[in-house]
N, C-alpha and C positions, 0 to 999 in steps of 0.2 A: 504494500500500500504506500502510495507517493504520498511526501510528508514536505510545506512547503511554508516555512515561519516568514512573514512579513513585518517589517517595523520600520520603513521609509513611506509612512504615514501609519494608520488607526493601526493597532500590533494586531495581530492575525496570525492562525493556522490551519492550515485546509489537507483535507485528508481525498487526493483526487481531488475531486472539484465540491466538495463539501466545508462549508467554514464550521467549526468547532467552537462551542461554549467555552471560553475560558475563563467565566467565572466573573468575579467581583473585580474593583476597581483595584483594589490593591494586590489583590495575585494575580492581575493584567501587567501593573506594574513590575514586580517582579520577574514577572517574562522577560519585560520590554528592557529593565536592565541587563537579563543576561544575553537578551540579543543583542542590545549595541554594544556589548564587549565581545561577542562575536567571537567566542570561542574560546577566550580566554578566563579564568578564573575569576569568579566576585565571593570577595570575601563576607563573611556573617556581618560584619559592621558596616561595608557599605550597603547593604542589604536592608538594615535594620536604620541607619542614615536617611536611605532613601525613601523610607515609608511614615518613621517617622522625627526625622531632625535630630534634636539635642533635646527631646521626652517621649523616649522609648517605656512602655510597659516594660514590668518585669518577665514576662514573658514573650518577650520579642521575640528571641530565639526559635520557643516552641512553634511561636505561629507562623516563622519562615519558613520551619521544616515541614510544616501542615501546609502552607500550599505549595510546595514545591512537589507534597506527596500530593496533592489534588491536580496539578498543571501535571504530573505523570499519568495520573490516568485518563486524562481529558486528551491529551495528545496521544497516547497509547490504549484504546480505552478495555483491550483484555490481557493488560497487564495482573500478573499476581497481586493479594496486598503484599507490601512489603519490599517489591520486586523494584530493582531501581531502573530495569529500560534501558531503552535504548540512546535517549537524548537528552535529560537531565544526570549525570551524574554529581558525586560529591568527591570534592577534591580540594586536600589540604583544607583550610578552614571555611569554605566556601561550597560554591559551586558553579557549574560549569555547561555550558549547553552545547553538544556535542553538533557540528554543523559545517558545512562545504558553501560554495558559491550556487551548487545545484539547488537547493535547500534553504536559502537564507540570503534575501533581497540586498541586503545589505553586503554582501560578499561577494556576490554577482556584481552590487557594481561598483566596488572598487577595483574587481578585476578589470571591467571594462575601462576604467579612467586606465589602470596602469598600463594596457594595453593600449588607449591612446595616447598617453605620452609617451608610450613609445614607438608611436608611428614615425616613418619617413616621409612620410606626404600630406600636407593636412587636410587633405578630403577624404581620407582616410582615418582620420584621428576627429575630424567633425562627426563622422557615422556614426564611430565607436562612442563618444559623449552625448547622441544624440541615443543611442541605447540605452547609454547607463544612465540619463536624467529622465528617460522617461519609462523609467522603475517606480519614482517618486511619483505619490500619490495623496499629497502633503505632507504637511511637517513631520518629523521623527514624532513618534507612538504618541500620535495626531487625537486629541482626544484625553492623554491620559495628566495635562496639564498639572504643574504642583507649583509649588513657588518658586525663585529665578532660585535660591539656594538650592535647590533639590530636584532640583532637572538639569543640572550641567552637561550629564549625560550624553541627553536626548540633545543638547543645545550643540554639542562639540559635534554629532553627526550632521545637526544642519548646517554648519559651519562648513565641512566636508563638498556639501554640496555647493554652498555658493563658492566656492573656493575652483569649483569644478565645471560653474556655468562662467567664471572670468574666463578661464584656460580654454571652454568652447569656444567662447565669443573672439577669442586671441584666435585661437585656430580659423574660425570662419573668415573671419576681414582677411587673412591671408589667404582665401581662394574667391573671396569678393560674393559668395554668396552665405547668406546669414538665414536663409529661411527656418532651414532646421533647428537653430537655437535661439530663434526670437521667443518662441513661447516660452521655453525656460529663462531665458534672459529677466520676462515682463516679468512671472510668477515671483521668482525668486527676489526681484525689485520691490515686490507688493507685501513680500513677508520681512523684506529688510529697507525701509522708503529712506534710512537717513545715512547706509552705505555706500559712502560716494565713490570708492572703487566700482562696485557695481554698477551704480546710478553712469557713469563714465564709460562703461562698457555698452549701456543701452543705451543713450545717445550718441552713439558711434554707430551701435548694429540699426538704428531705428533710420537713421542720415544715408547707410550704406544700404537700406531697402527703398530709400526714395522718398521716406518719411523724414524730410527735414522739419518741419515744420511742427511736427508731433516731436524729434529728438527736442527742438528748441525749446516748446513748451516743458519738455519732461527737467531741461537745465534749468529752468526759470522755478519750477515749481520745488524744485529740492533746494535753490537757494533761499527759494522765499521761507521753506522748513526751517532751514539752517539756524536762517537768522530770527526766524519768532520763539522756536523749542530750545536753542542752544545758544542763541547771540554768537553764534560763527559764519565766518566768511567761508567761500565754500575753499576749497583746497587745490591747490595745485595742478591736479592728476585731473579733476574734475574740471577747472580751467582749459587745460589744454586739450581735453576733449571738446568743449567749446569753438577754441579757436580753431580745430581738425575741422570739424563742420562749418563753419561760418566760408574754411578756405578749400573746401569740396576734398577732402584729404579726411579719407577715412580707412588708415592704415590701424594695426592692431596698436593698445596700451605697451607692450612689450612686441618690440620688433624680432623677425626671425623664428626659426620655428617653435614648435608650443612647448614651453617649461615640460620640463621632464622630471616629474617627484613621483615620491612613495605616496602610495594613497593614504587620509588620513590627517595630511596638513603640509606644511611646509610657506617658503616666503613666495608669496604671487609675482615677484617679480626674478628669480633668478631659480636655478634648479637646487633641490637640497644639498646640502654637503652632505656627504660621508660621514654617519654617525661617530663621536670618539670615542675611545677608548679610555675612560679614566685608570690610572693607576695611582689609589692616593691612600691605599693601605701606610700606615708609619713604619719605620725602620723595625725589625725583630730586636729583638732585648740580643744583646753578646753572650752575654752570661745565662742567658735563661737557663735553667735547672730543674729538673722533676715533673711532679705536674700529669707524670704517664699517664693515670686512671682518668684524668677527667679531658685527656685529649683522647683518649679512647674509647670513655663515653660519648663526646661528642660524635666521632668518627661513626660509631656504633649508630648511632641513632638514624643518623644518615644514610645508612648500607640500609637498614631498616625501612625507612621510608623507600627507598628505592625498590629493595626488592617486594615492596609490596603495591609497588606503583604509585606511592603517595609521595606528593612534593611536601616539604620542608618550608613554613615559612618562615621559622625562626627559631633560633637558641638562644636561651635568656637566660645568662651567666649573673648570677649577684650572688653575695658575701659581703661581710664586714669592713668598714673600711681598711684599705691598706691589704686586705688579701690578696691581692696580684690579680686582677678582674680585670683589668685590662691588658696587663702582659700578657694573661694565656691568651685572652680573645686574638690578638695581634698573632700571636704564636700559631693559633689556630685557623687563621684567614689568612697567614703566608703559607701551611701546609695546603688548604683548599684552592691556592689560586688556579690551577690547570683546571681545575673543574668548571671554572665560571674565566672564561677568555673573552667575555664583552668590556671586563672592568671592572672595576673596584671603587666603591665610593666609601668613603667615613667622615664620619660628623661626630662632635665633642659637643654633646648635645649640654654640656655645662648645668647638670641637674643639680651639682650638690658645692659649686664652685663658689667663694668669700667673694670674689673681685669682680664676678661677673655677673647679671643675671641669666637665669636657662634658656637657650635659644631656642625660641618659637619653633614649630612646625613648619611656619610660611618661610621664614630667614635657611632655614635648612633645605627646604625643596628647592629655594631659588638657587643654592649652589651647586645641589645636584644635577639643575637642569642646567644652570653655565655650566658644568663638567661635561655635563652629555650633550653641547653643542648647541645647544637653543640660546639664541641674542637675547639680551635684557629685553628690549622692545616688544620681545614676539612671546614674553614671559604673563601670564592674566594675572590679576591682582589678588584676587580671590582665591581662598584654602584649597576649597574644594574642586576648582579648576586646576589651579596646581599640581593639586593631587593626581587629578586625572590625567595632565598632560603627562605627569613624571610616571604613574602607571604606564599610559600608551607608549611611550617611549621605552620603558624595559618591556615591554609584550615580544616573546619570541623570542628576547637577550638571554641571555646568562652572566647574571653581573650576581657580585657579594655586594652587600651593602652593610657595614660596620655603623651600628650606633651607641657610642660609648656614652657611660656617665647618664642614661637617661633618669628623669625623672620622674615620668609617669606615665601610664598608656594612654593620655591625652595626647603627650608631647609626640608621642611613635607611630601613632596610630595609621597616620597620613604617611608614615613615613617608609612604612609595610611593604614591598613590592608585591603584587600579586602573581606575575609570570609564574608559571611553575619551574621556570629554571634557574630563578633568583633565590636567593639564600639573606638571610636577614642576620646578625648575629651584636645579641643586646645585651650590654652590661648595664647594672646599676647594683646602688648598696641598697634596695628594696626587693620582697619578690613583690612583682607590678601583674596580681593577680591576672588582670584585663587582657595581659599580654596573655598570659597562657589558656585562659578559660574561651576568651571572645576570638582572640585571633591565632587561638590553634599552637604556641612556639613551645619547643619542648623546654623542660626547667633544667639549668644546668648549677645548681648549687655549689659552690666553693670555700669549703673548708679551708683550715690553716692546713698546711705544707708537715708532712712529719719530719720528727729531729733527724733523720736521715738526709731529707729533701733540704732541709735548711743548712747541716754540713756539710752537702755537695754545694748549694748556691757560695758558701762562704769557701770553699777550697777555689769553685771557679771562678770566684772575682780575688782573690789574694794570692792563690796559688797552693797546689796540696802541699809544697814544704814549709811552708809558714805556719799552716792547721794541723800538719800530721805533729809538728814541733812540741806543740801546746795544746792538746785535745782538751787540760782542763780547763784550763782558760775559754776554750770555743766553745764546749758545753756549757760553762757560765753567762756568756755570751748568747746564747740559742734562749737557753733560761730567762733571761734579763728581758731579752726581746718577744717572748711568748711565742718566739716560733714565726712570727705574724712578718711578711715578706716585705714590707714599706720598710718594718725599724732594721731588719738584717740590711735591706741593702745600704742603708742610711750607716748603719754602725760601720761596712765595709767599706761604702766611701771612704768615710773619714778615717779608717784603717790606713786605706791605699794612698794618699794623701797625707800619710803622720809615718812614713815606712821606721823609722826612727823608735815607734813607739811600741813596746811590747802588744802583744794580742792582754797579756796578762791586767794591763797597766789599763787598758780599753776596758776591760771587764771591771776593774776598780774603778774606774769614773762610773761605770753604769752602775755599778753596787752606791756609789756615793752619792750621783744625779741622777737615778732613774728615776728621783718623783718628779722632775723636772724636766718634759718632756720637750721644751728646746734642744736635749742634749741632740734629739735625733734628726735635726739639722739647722742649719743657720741661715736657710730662705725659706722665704713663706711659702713658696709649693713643696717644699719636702718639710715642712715641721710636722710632726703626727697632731700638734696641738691645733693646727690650721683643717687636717683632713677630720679631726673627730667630729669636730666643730660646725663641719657638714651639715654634718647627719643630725647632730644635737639641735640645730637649728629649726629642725624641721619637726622638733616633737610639740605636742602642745602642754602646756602650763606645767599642768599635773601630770604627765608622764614624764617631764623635764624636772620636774618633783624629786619624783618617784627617783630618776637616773640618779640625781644626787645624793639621794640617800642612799640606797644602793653599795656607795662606797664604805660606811658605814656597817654592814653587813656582811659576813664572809659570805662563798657559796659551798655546797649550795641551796639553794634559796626554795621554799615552797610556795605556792600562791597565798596561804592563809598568811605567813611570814611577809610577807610583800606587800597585804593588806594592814595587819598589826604596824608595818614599818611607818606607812603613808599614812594610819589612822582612817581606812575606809573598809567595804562592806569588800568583800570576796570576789561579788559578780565586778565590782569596778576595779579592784585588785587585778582580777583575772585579766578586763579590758587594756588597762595600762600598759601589765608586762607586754601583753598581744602585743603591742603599739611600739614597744622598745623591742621584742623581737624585729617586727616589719622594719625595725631601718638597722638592724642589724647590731644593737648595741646591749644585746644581750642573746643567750640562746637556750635552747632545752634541750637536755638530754635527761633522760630516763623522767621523764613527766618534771623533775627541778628545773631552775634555773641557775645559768651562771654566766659571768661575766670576764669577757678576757683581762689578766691585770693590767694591760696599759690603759684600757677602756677606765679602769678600776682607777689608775692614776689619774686620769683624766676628769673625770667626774669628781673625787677627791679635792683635784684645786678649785673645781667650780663654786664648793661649799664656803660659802664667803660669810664675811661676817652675822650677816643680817639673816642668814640659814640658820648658823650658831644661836644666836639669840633669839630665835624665833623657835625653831624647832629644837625642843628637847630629845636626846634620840630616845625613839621609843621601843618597846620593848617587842619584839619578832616574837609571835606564835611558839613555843615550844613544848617539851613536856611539862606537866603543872610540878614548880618545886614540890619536895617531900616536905612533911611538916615540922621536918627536925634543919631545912634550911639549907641542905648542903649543897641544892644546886646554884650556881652562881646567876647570880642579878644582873640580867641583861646593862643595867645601869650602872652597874658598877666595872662593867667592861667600857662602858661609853669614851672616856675620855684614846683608850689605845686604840679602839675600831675607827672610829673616826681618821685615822692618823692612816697614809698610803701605806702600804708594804714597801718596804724598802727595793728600789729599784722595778721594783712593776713583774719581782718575780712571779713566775708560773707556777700554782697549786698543783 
């Protein structure tokens, strides 16, 4: 049974020559998007975007997969339940509508355009534009109207087409007859009246039919628009189509044969360039070290989706500050690069940065899209066009795209490639739920580095005979730094740079200044007291509280303990720690909590005076003393708990 999708007007499916029920307004919509992406992947959020904006029900989700299952069996209609068909599949966090040029109006004719621009003869290349414009049968999924935010979609395809009746009208004037693209010329005039490329192109073709008189009127009449709707004089382009008529000179806007682009866009006046190639992954660490299992998970993951046919959209690496989340990432996007030979893009999306604020969505697509060749001019203004163009542009790539430091599945979201041969790969000191749950990325958790991992990083930045020398000292060293891969490399710097100075003599500074966290560097991007400060920034009030008392505390910690500490009820207790897990400044193991000791140092200085005199430390949950007294009084431990651990050693 021929099966034949429309959506270069009202969206449609005809089974032979029968049109098919597709239901309600909004699972029409959802067709009509995964038709104008045309083969390519839409992920669950643009899906959920599209229907309903920035207030989605909580169950948005369910009711995309409900009509995706009702558009199955409407288009297939003795399909199994449950069965997923022949032309809706699900793919990576999305889905996908399985489609050719025979099958999908919109594929047909882009073929058609490609194959007129790549004609030798333009009566040859008029035919072929005169096929594919009269596919259209009004505007893209004509009918299913939403507001200018939420139809960009539908908008970039008609875009498509006026882009495709200049390039007829260029071809026609250069064999001097215009019949065949005058009615597309008008139409497309009538759905866009203050496009004066266009408008310039019809009073050329209207002058070159003998209609001067009617061209004259059509230039008086868009001037007159101009200047009541916009206070503009008309432009250039439109000028000098003017003065072509006035002097019987009705040659095309672009002289020479018809532009030769990819279907889909490009600049109206010259042929596309050659997509680039970005290469803008960062240099690999020298010394990187360790790390095996979680580049093998990644790797793993990957082999995984592949062999089971599912694209990857993304790996979301987060840990604690200072865990090496971005070394591996890097480490793991120079091992992937043959796999993705279109490019490499990265962005320091500056989620958790002192000096900077986090770079938007919009400030990031626009570099991606300089990278991949597109002029600032030819760049829209607007997110969600952005979005789209940067989408359209990886369709069919193979590009990595690195976004470090992110802040939240706000800031990423846009930033997601949909291609299935694109690869997404996301650090932050948060897990960014949204990433994993809505848009599909597998979770790559990162732990501290074990004492193994950390006396190979500290042999390969110093050298094994300097470590094999003084192993106690290094173990002291490892200790003092918790293992945690920021303070080793900071302590090894300043190693390599002090060669003079025992390993030994290094471990006694950090036994002496470990509560003093400048020891671990002397600029403000490598101080730990700059990077904690991150993440502490970003808690609110009461779990910023919480964190300071905290220090106060050994681990490890219970929730009832955690409540007692802060003086609140359990269920808020519980909330709190939740909230200092998420940005990583504490963790759980076996249902406790505990807290890394530099984290421990750090929080410790924060307790400032007005903490002191405000909060008395209180007493932690624990067993009820015996009535003869001999368990010790929380309070009378108060004044040494309060006080760092010497050097930020590790419990």
């Amino acid at each position: 049974m021929a099966v034949l999708f429309t959506v270069l007007g009202p969206v449609g499916v005809r089974h032979d020559d029968l049109d098919i029920d597709l239901g309600g307004r909004q699972q029409r919509l959802v067709l009509a998007l995964l038709l104008t992406r045309a083969g390519s992947v839409v992920s669950l959020t643009e899906l959920v975007d599209m229907l309903w904006d920035q207030d989605p029900p909580r169950s948005a989700a369910n009711v995309i997969h409900r009509y995706i299952g009702l558009l199955r069996r409407a288009i297939e209609p003795d399909l199994p339940v449950r069965a997923v068909g022949t032309y809706l599949v699900r793919q990576a966090a999305g889905y996908r509508l399985r489609a050719d040029e025979s099958t999908l109006d919109l594929l047909r004719f882009r073929h058609l355009v490609a194959d007129a621009r790549q004609a030798d003869e333009p009566g040859r290349a008029v035919t072929l534009y005169h096929r594919a414009l009269s596919l259209w049968r009004g505007p893209c999924a004509a009918g299913l109207e939403t507001d200018m935010r939420r139809q960009l979609a539908f908008t970039a395809v008609d875009a498509e087409r006026v882009e495709v009746v200049r390039d007829a009208v260029d071809a026609a004037l250069l064999t001097g007859d215009v019949r065949l693209v005058l009615p597309a010329v008008r139409e497309a005039v009538g759905q866009n009246p203050l496009d004066e490329a266009l408008r310039a192109r019809l009073v050329l073709a209207l002058a070159a039919d003998g209609r001067q008189a009617e061209a004259l009127e059509s230039f008086q009449e868009i001037c007159r628009r101009l200047s009541d709707e916009l206070g503009m004089d008309p432009s250039r382009e439109l000028l000098a189509a003017y003065e072509r008529v006035l002097h019987q000179r009705f040659a095309p806007i672009a002289t020479g044969p018809a532009p030769r682009r990819q279907a889909g866009g490009g600049d109206a006046s010259r042929p596309a360039d050659p997509p680039r190639t970005p290469a803008q992954l960062p240099p690999d660490h020298p010394f990187f070290s360790g790390r095996a299992d979680a580049l093998a998970q990644a790797e793993h993951l990957l082999d995984e989706d592949r062999r089971h046919g599912r694209a990857t959209v993304a790996l979301a690496i987060d840990g604690m500050p200072g865990v090496g989340k971005t070394t591996l990432a890097i480490r793991l996007g120079h091992r992937l690069v043959a796999a993705y030979p279109d490019g490499q893009l990265y962005a320091d999306l500056r989620g958790f940065t002192a000096k900077d604020d986090p770079m938007s969505a919009t400030e990031a697509l626009r570099g991606f899209l300089s990278s991949l060749g597109v002029p600032e001019e030819a760049m829209p203004t607007e997110l969600h066009a952005l979005a789209g163009l940067y989408r359209s542009i990886l369709a069919g790539r193979q590009v990595l795209v690195m976004l470090d430091n992110c802040r939240s599945f706000e800031q990423v979201r846009h930033l997601l490639p949909s291609a299935p041969g694109c690869l997404a790969i996301v650090t932050s000191r948060t897990r960014i739920t949204g990433l994993i749950t809505t848009a599909g990325a597998h979770p790559l958790p990162l732990d501290l580095p074990s004492t193994d991992e950390a006396r190979e990083h500290l042999a390969r930045r110093l050298g094994p005979e300097r470590v094999v020398a003084d192993p106690t000292a290094v173990h002291e060293i490892i200790i003092r730094c918790g293992r945690l891969p920021l303070a080793l490399a900071t302590v090894a710097a300043r190693a390599v740079t002090h060669p003079d100075r025992s390993l030994a003599e290094i471990a006694d500074d950090l036994a002496d200044g470990g509560r003093r966290l400048d020891y671990f560097g002397e600029h403000l991007d490598a101080e730990l007291t700059t990077v904690f400060s991150g993440s502490y920034r970003e808690l609110s009030p009461s779990a910023a509280r919480l964190f300071r008392l905290l220090a106060r505390h050994p681990d490890p910690l219970t929730t009832a303990a955690a409540g007692s500490l802060a003086a609140v009820d359990p269920g808020r207790a519980r909330s709190l720690m939740a909230e200092l897990v998420t940005h990583r400044l504490t963790q759980v193991r076996s249902g406790r909590y505990e807290m890394h000791d530099l984290l421990r140092v750090y929080a410790a200085g924060l307790v400032d005076d007005e903490d002191r005199r405000r909060e008395p430390v209180p007493r932690p949950a624990r067993s009820r003393p015996s009535r003869s007294g001999v368990a010790t009084s929380v309070r009378a431990r108060g004044p040494s708990t309060t006080s760092a651990p010497t050097g930020g050693a590790a419990r």
